[in-house]
Structure formats: structure tokens, C-alpha cells
N, C-alpha and C positions, 0 to 999 in steps of 0.2 A: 346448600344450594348447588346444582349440579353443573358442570362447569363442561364446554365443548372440550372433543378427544384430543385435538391435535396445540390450538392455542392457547387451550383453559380459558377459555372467554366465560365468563359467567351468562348463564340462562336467567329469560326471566319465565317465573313459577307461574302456575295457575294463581289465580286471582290474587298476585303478588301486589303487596303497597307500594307506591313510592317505584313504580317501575321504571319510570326514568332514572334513579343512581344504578339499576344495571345496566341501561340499555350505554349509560354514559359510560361509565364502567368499560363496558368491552369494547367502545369506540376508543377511547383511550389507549385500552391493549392494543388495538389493532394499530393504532399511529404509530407506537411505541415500536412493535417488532416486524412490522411489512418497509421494507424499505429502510431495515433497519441502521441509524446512524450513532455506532459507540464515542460517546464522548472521551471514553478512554476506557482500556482493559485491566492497566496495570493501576491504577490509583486505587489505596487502601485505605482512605479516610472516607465518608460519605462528604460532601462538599457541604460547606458552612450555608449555601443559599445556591438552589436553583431553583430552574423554571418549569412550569409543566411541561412534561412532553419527555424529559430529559432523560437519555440512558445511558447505563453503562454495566461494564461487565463487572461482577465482584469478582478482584479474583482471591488467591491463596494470602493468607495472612490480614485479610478486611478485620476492620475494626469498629466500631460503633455499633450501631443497627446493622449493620452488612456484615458483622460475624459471622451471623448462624448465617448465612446468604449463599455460603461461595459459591461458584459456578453458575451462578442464574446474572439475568438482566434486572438491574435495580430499576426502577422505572418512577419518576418525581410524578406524581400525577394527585392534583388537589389538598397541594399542601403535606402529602408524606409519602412513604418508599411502594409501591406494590413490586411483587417478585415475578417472573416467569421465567419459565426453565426450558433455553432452548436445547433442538435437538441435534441431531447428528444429519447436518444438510442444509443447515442454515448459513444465512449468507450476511454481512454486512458489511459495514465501513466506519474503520476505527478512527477519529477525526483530528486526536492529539498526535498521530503518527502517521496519518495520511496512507493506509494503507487500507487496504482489502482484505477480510479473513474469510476460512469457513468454518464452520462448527464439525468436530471428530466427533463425536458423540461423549468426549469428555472435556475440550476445552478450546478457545479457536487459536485455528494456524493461519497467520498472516501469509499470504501472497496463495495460498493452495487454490488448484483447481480441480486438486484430486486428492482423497485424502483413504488410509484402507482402515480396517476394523479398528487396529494397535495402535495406528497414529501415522503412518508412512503416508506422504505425502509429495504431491508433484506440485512445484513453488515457479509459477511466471513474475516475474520481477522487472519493471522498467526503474536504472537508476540513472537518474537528471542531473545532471551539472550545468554551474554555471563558469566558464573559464574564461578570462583574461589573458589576451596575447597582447606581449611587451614587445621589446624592443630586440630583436634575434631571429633564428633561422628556424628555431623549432621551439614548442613546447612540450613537456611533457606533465600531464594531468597527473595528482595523487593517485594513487593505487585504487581504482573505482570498480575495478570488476573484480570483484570476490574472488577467495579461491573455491576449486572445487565447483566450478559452473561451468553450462554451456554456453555460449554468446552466439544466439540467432543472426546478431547485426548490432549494427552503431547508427543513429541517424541523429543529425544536428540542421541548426542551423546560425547563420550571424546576425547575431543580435545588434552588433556597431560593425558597420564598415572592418573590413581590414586594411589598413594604409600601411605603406613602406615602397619597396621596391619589389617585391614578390609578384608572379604574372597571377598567380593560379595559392592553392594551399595545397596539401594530401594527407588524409585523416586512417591510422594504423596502428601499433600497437610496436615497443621494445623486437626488434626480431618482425616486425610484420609490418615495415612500411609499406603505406597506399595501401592495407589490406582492405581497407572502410572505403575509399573513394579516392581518387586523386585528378588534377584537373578541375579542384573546385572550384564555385567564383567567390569573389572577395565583398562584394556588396552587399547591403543591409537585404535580407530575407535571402540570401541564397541558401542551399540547404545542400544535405548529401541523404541519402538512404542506403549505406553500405549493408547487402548481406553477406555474411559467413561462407556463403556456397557452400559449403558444410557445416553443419552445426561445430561450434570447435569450442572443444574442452580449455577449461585456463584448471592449473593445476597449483596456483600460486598467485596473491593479489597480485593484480597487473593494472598500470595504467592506460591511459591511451597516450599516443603520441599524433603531434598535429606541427607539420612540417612544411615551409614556404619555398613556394616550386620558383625556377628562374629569378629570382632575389633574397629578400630580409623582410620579416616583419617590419611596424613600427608601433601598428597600436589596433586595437577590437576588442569584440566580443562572441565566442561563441558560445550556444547553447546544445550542450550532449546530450544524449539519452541511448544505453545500452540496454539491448531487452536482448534477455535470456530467463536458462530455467536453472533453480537447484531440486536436489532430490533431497527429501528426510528420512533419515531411519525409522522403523518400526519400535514402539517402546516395549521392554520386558512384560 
């Protein structure tokens, strides 16, 4: 049966029987890989029960029927596995990891928006926190921005009130107070959009730091999000 160039959809033949299981067939692929949504890239068992529709990437070390598999989309469709073999430009959404990949033309790179022949790749990454201010003058967040990144900006906002005696907040970094915004307000939905004014390299995890202007915290909630890029090497 001869199958289209780009998705391997199966054709239906000249005066082919039963033309409906192809036509069903390549409707299925097309659900499967347009808008594609990976259930997961790294799981190596094929799942005890799924549903139609259901993809995922096989990767290295699969076992069961997804052995002989690897690098393709295992695809559940009508009760067993069909395979397709994405290319170098594809695009989806990895769903156990909540990330975004593309396909290099050997295997996908989470967060790339640019990826070259060997595998070198330019990485946009938004990471979200969720942080609790206590009872003091400043917080300072775990170590959330990566080493080895650029930080485009910081933008948050509060998710509970901030209470204390603080007029305002200022959201910055070890060495970079109020570099994100300072002057903030303390009420539920306020927000900051700090940029970088220059894209700035971190060369070492770093946290952020979130500091109460004219008083003391006493209690809230903000919500972070640092978007920045990293760079990946080229493979041998």
C-alpha cells in the first residue's frame, strides 16, 4: 500500500475493499501527529491500558513492543501500537513534563526554538514558582535560575495579599536589589514585569530575592516566572 511522502498516511488503492479502514487509518495519524501532544518521551514500558488517540515518544532502552520502536511516535489507535517517524522540524507538547520540544532530526529538545544539523540548539524557558512570604524583611527564593542562562526579566504577581508593615515590596536578585521592579503594590493581583535592560548572563544558580520597602513582611503569596534562554552544544 503506498503511503504519503511527508506523514506516511496510507492511500487508498484503486478499487481497494474496505476503504474505509484506510481512510480511518490516516485520520487517526493525522490526530495523532498535527497538534501533537506527547504523553511522555521518557517512559520505556508501553502503558498496561490506554486510549485511542494516545502518543508518545519511544525513547532509548523501550521495552515490550516499543523495542524495535525507538525514536518514532508510538500511536494507541484501535486497540494496538501504529509507529510514525517524526522529522527534523516537528513540533509538540510533552504533557508528563509540561514542556515544549522540537524534533532535531534525531530525537526531541525540550524548550528549543532553534535547533542546527548536530543538535545545537537555542532553549526559551519560562520557570514559575510559587513563593510564600513569612514573617521578615526579605525573602530569598531556592536557586531558580539556572546556571549558565541569560534572564530576559522576572515578572510575578500576588497571589494573597501581602500584610505586615511594609509600604511597597522590591523584586531582584543576591547583589541585584530592585533589579526586577521596586515600588511594588502589596494587594491581591498586583504584578511586576521586570526586564533585564540587558539580557544578563547568570553564571551560577541564583535565586531571586524579594525585599519589603519601608516596613516587615507578615504574610502572602507570590507567583514568579523567569523567562530566559540557554544555549546547547553541538553533539560529536
Amino acid at each position: 500500500m503506498a503511503n504519503t511522502a511527508n506523514l506516511g498516511l496510507p492511500l487508498v488503492m484503486e478499487a481497494q475493499a474496505q476503504k474505509h479502514v484506510t481512510v480511518n487509518t490516516a485520520l487517526a495519524r493525522l490526530d495523532a501527529v498535527c497538534q501533537t501532544t506527547l504523553l511522555s518521551v521518557t517512559q520505556t514500558a508501553p502503558p498496561a491500558s490506554a486510549i485511542d488517540g494516545a502518543v508518545y515518544g519511544v525513547p532509548q532502552g523501550a521495552s515490550g513492543v516499543w523495542a524495535a520502536e525507538v525514536g518514532k511516535l508510538a500511536v494507541f489507535d484501535n486497540g494496538g501500537w501504529v509507529y510514525v517517524t517524526p522529522a527534523a522540524g516537528w513540533r509538540g507538547w510533552v504533557a508528563d513534563q509540561g514542556v515544549p520540544v522540537l524534533h532535531d532530526g534525531q530525537g526531541w529538545v525540550a524548550h528549543a526554538v532553534a535547533v542546527s544539523a548536530h543538535g545545537a540548539a537555542s532553549l526559551m524557558q519560562v520557570i514559575e514558582v510559587d513563593v510564600p512570604v513569612g514573617t521578615g524583611a526579605s525573602v530569598t527564593t531556592a536557586a531558580i535560575i539556572p546556571a549558565r542562562s541569560v534572564v530576559l526579566g522576572v515578572t510575578g504577581i500576588v497571589t494573597t495579599a501581602l500584610s505586615g508593615s511594609a509600604s511597597s515590596w522590591r523584586l531582584g536578585v543576591p547583589g541585584g536589589s530592585g533589579q526586577y521592579g521596586t515600588g511594588l503594590g502589596l494587594g491581591l493581583g498586583s504584578w511586576v514585569e521586570g526586564l533585564s535592560g540587558q539580557p544578563q548572563a547568570f553564571y551560577a544558580d541564583t535565586p531571586l530575592l524579594i525585599e519589603a520597602e519601608g516596613g516587615s513582611f507578615a504574610a502572602g503569596d507570590l507567583r514568579l516566572a523567569v523567562h530566559l534562554m540557554r544555549l546547547q552544544i553541538p553533539r560529536v
